[in-house]
VEXLUM-821018 format. One record per residue (C-alpha): x, y, z; residue number from 1; residue in three letters. Coordinates in pm, whole numbers, padded with zeros to 5 digits. Layout:
N
PT      xx      yy      zz   nr  rest
PT       X       Y       Z  NUM   ALA
...
//
This chain:
404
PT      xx      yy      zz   nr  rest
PT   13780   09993   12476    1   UNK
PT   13605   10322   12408    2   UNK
PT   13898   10483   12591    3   UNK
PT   14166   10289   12505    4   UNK
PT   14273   10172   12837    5   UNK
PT   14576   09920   12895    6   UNK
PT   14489   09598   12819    7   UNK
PT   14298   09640   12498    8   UNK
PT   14588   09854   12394    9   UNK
PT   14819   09576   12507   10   UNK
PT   14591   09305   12299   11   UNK
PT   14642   09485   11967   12   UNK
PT   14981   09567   12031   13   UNK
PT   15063   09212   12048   14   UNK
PT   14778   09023   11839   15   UNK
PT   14575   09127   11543   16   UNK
PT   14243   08944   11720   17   UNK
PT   14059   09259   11645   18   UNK
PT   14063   09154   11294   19   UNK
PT   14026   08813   11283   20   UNK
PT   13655   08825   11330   21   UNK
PT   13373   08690   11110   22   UNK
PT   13271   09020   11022   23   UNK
PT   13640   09153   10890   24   UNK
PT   13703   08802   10744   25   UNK
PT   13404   08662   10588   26   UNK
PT   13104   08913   10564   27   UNK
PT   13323   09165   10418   28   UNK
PT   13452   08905   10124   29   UNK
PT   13106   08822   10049   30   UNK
PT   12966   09127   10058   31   UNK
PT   13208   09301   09832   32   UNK
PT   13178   09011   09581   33   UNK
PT   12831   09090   09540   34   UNK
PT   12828   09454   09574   35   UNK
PT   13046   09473   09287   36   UNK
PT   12820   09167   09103   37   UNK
PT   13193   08995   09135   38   UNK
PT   13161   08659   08845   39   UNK
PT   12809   08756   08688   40   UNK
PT   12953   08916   08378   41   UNK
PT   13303   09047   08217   42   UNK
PT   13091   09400   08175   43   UNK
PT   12988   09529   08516   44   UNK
PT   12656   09673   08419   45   UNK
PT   12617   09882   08723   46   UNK
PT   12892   10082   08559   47   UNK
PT   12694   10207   08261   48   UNK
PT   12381   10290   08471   49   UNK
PT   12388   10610   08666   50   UNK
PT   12092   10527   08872   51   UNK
PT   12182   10197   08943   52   UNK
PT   12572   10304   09064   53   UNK
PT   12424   10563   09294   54   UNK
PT   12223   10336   09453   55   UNK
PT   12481   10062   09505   56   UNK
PT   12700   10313   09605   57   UNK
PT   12406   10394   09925   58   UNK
PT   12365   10054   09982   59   UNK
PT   12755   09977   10009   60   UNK
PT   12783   10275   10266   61   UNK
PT   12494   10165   10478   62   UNK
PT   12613   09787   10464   63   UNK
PT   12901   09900   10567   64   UNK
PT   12778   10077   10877   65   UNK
PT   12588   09781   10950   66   UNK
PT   12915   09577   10915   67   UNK
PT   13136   09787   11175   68   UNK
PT   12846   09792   11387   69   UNK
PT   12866   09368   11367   70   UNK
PT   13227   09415   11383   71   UNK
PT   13257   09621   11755   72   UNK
PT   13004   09330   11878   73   UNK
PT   13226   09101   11797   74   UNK
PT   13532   09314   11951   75   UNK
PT   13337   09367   12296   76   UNK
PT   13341   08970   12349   77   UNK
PT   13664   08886   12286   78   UNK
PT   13741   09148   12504   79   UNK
PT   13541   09036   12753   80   UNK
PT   13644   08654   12687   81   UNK
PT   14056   08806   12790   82   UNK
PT   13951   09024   13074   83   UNK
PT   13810   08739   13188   84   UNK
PT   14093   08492   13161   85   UNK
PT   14297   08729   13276   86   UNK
PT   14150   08783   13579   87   UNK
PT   14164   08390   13642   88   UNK
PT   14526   08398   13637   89   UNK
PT   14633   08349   13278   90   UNK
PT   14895   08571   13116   91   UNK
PT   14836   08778   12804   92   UNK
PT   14907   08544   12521   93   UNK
PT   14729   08263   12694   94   UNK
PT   14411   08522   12750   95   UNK
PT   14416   08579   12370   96   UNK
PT   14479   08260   12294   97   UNK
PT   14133   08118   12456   98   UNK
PT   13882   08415   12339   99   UNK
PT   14020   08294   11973  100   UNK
PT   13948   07949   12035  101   UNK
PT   13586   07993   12199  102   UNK
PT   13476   08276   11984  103   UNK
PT   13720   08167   11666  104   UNK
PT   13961   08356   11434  105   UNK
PT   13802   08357   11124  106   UNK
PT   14154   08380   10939  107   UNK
PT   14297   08066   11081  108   UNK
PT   14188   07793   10788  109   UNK
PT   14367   07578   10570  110   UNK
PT   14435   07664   10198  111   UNK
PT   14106   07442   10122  112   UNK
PT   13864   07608   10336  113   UNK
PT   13986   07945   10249  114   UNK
PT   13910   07838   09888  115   UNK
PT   13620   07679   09989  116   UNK
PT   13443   07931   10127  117   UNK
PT   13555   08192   09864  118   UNK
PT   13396   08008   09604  119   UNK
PT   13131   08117   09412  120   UNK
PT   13022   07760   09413  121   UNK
PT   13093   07693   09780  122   UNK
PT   12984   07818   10144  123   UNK
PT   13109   08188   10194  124   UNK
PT   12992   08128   10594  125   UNK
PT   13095   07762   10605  126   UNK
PT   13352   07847   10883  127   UNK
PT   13146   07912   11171  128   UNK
PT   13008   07530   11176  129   UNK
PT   13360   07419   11125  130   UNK
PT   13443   07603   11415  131   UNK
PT   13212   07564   11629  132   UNK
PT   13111   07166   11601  133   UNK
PT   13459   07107   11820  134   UNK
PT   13423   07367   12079  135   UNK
PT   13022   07180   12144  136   UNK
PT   13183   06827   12131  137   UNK
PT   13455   06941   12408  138   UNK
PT   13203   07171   12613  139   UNK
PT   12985   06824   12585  140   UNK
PT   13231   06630   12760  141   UNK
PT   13479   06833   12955  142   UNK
PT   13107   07052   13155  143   UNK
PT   12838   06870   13003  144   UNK
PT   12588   07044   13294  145   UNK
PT   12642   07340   13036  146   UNK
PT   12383   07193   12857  147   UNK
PT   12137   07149   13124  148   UNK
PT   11996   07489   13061  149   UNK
PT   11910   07505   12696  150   UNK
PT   11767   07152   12704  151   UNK
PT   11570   07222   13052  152   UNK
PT   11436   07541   12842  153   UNK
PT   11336   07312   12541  154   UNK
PT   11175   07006   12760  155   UNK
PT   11006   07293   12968  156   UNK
PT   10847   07432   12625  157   UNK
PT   10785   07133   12492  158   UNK
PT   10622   07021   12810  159   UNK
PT   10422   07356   12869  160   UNK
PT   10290   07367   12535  161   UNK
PT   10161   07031   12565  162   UNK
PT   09951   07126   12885  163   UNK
PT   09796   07423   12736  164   UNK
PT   09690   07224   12433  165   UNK
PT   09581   06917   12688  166   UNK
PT   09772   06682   12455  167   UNK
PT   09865   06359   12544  168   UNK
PT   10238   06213   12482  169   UNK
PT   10104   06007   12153  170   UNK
PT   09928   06310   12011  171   UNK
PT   10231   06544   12059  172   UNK
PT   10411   06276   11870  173   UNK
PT   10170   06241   11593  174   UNK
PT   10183   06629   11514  175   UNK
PT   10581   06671   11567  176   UNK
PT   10553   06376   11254  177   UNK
PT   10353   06615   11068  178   UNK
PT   10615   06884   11096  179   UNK
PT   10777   07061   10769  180   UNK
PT   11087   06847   10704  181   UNK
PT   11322   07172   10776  182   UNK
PT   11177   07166   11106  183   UNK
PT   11223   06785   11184  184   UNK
PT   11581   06802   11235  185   UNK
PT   11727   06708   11609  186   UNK
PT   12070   06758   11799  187   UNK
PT   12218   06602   12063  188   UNK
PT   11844   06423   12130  189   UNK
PT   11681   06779   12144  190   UNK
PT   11448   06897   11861  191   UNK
PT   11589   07250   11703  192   UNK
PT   11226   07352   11687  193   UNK
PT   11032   07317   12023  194   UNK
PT   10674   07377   12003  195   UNK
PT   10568   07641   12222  196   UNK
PT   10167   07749   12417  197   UNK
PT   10133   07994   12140  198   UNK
PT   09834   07954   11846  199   UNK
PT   09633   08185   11651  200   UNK
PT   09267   08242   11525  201   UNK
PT   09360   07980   11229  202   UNK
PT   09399   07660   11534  203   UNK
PT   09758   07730   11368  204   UNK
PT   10015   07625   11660  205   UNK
PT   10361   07780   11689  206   UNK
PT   10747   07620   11724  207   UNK
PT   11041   07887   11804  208   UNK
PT   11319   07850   11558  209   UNK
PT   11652   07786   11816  210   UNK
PT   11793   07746   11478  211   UNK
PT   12060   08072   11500  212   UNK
PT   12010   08115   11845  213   UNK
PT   12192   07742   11994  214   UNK
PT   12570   07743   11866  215   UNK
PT   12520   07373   11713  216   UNK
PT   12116   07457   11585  217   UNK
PT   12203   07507   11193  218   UNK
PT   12369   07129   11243  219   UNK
PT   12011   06988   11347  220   UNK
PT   11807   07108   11034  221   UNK
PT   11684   06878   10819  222   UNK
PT   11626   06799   10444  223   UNK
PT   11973   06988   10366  224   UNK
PT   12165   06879   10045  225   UNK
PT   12256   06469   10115  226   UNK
PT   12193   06542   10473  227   UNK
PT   12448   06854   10434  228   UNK
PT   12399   07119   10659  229   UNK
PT   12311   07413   10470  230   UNK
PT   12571   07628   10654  231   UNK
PT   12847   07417   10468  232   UNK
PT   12681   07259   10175  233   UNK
PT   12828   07372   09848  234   UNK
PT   12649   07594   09623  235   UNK
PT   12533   07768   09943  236   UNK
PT   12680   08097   09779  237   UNK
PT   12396   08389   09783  238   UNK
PT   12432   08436   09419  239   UNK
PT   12491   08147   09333  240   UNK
PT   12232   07955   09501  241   UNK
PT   11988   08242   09426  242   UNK
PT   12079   08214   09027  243   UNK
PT   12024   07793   08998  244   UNK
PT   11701   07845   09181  245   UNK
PT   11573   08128   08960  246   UNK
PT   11683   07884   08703  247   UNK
PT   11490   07614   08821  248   UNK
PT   11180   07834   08931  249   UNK
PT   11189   07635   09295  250   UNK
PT   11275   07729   09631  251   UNK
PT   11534   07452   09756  252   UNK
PT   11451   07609   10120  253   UNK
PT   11060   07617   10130  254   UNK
PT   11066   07325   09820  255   UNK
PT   10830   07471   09611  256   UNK
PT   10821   07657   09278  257   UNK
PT   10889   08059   09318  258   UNK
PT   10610   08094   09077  259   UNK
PT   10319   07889   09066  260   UNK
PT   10128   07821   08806  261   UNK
PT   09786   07920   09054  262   UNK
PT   10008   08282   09041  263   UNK
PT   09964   08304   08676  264   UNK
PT   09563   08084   08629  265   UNK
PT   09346   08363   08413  266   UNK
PT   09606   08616   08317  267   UNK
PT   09716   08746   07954  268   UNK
PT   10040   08704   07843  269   UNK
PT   10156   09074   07995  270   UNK
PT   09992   09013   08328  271   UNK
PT   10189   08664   08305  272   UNK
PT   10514   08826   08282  273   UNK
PT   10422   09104   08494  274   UNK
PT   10313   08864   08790  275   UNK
PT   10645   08619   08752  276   UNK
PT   10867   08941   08721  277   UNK
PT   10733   09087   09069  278   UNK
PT   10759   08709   09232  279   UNK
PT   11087   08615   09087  280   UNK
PT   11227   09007   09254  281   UNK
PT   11065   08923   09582  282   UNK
PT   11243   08635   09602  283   UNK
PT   11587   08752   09508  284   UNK
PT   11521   09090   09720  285   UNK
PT   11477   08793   10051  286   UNK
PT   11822   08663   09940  287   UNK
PT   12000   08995   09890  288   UNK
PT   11860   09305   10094  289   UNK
PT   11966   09370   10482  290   UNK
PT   11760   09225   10750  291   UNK
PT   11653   09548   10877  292   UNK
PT   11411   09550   10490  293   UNK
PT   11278   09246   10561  294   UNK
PT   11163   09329   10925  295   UNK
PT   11035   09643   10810  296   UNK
PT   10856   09436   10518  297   UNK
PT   10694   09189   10778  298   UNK
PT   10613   09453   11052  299   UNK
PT   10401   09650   10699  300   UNK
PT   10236   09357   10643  301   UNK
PT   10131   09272   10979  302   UNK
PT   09995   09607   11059  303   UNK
PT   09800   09583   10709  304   UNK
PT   09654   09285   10781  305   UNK
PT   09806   09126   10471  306   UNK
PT   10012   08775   10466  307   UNK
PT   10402   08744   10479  308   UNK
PT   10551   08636   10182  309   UNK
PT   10488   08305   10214  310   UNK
PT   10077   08357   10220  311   UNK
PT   10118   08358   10609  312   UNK
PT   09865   08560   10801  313   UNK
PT   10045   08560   11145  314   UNK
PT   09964   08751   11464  315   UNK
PT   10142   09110   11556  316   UNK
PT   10264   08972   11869  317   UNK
PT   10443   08679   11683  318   UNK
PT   10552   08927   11422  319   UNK
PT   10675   09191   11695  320   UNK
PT   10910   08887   11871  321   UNK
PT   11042   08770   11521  322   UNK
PT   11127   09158   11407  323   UNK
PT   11204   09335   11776  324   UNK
PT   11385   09049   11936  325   UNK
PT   11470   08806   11697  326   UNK
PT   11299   08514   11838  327   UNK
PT   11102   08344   11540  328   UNK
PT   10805   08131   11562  329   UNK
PT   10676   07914   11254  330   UNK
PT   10305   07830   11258  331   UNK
PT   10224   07447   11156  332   UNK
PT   09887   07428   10998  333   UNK
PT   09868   07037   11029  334   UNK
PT   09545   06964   10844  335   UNK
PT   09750   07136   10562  336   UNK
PT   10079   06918   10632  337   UNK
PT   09863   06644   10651  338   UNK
PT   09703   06741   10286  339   UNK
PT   10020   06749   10151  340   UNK
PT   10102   06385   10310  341   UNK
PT   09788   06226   10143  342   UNK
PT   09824   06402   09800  343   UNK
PT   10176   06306   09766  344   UNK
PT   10042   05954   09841  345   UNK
PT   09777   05974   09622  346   UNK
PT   09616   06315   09452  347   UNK
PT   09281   06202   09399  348   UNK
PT   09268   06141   09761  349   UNK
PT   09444   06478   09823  350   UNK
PT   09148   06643   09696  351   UNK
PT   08884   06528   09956  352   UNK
PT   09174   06600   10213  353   UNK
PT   09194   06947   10061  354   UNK
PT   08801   07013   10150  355   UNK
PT   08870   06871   10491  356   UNK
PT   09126   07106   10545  357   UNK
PT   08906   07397   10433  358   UNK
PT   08629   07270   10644  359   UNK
PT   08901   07311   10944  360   UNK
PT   08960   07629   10855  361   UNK
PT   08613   07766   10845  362   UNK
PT   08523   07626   11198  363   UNK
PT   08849   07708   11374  364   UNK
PT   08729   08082   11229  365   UNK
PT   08357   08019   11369  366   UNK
PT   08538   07914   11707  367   UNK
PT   08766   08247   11722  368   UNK
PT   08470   08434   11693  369   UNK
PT   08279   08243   11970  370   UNK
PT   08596   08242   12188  371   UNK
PT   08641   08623   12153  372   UNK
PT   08261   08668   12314  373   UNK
PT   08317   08439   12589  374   UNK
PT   08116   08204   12434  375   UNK
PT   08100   07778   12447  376   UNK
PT   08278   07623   12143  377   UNK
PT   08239   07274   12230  378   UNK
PT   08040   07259   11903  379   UNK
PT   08327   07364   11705  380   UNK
PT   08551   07147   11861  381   UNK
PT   08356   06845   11812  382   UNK
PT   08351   06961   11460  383   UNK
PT   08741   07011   11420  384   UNK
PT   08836   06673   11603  385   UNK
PT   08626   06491   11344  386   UNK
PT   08763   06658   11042  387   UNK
PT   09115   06559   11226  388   UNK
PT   09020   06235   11253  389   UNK
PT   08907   06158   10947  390   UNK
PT   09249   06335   10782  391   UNK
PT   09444   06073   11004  392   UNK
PT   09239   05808   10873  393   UNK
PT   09341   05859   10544  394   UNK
PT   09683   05932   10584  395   UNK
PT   09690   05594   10800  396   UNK
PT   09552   05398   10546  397   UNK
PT   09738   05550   10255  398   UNK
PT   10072   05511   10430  399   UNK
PT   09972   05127   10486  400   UNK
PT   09918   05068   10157  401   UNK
PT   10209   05222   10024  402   UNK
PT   10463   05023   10281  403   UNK
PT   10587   05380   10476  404   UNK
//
């Protein structure tokens, strides 16, 4: 490719697969849309700012660097994908037929999709999982031992992290039941988060997201819109989905309110708006800026010692996988998903589950400290296992008496 040599200069000579990718036919319409705040108003108010149309115009050229960066990725497969079916005996046109197939031409969708996913009120990226959900089914039954490895990886982490916590089968049960509901979800028998030997100072333990990184993981999340996956659930548009939750002050993803009304306890009006103002921008500023701000956002944070933005305090190592390599790991507090169980169930309850949560905190602290000079924390773990216990007590007997 980088000197033109025969065959990729035969391939666009006779095809136009170079264009047909996801970048050129989806993250470019999206991103122009709302680079140019495309359906917010009839009067473009970038237009009358100065300020504001310089700095659009830097972001657009820097997305846009980003973009044909994306873009030569996605040439270098598909040119690998037709050397390689080439050199298996298939002719040209058969060659480019199969790397569109396996790694998709984004322009090839009906008149409803295209509309679809060019609504402001659909899924811009809904194509992908439309795509791919066919090629896993076949792959599935024409070489299902392609599978063996990703689900050999996932028993083997789910398997290793149950030795270093010396959990037994039941109790590795009970605590994937206490999981976030976005992290319940399961495909093809295989959990989309497997927990892995990884905790931190807070007795928080870790899963790795396989979310983005298995072609069918976005199809295994859970608590999506009437079991939707959020790839291709309408209103999955970043400005639109970002407007009806600024609307609604609540975070459909994380299900809770952007701003909290524990933000705002003891604060004049100004401070008020001030406070709501900077959480409301965060929040839109997650939907909208580049990766690349976000990592640089988390790796600040980390270094300062300060929590992420959801109020996570999460080890540099974790941090340095999520923003160096891309593999992310969500820590599961489970006295605190366990809290959340028992108020739900019933809030005066929730408040003697909330002290028994803190009291976990504070000795799983005490036992860092103890650990980190070598020291026996048998004490503290007697101490944990009994708050524990009597957390599972409650939510045991609240779930009975409620019929779930």
């Amino acid at each position: 490719m980088a000197t033109n040599g025969k065959v990729f200069s035969d391939v666009k000579r006779n095809s136009s697969i170079f264009n047909t990718t996801w970048t050129q036919q989806e993250l470019r319409n999206v991103y122009d849309d709302m680079m140019s705040l495309k359906g917010v108003s009839a009067t473009n108010p970038v237009e009358s700012s100065t300020i504001l149309r310089t700095a659009l115009s830097k972001t657009k050229q820097a997305g846009n660097k980003m973009a044909d960066l994306y873009q030569k990725e996605e040439q270098v497969y598909k040119m690998a994908k037709i050397l390689h079916s080439l050199e298996n005996g298939k002719d040209l046109k058969a060659a480019i037929a199969d790397a569109n197939k396996w790694l998709f031409d984004y322009s090839d969708v009906t008149r409803a999709q295209q509309q679809y996913r060019n609504s402001m009120l659909g899924a811009p990226f809904a194509t992908f999982t439309l795509k791919a959900l066919p090629r896993v089914a076949e792959a599935a039954v024409t070489t299902p031992w392609r599978f063996a490895a990703p689900f050999a990886m996932i028993y083997g982490l789910e398997e290793s992290a149950r030795n270093y916590f010396g959990d037994t089968k039941e109790q590795s049960d009970k605590k994937r039941k206490l999981l976030p509901e976005y992290m319940g979800g399961k495909m093809l028998g295989m959990p989309s988060y497997p927990r892995v030997p990884v905790s931190d100072e807070f007795g928080r333990e870790y899963y790795l997201d396989l979310t983005y990184i298995l072609p069918w993981g976005d199809i295994g999340e859970s608590g999506d819109f009437m079991g939707i996956p959020g790839a291709v659930r309408p209103l999955s548009h970043p400005l639109t989905n970002e407007a009806l939750q600024q609307f609604a002050n609540f975070d459909t993803f994380w299900e809770r309110p952007i701003v909290r009304e524990s933000d705002l306890a003891g604060k004049n009006k100004f401070e008020r708006l001030i406070t709501s103002a900077k959480l409301r921008g965060a929040h839109a500023a997650k939907t909208f800026l580049p990766t690349p701000f976000m990592d640089a956002e988390k790796a600040y944070s980390s270094a300062q010692g300060n929590p992420d933005y959801r109020g996570r305090l999460r080890p540099s190592s974790v941090v340095a996988s999520d923003v160096l390599f891309g593999v992310k790991m969500q820590p599961v507090d489970y006295a605190e998903q366990a809290e959340k169980l028992i108020r739900k169930l019933d809030p005066n309850q929730g408040r003697i589950a909330a002290e028994l949560k803190a009291g976990i905190r504070t000795a799983s602290l005490r036992k860092a400290i103890l650990e980190s000079k070598g020291k026996d924390t048998s004490k503290y773990d007697k101490e944990i296992q009994g708050y524990i216990e009597q957390l599972e007590g409650m939510g045991q007997e609240l779930q009975k008496a409620v019929g779930e």
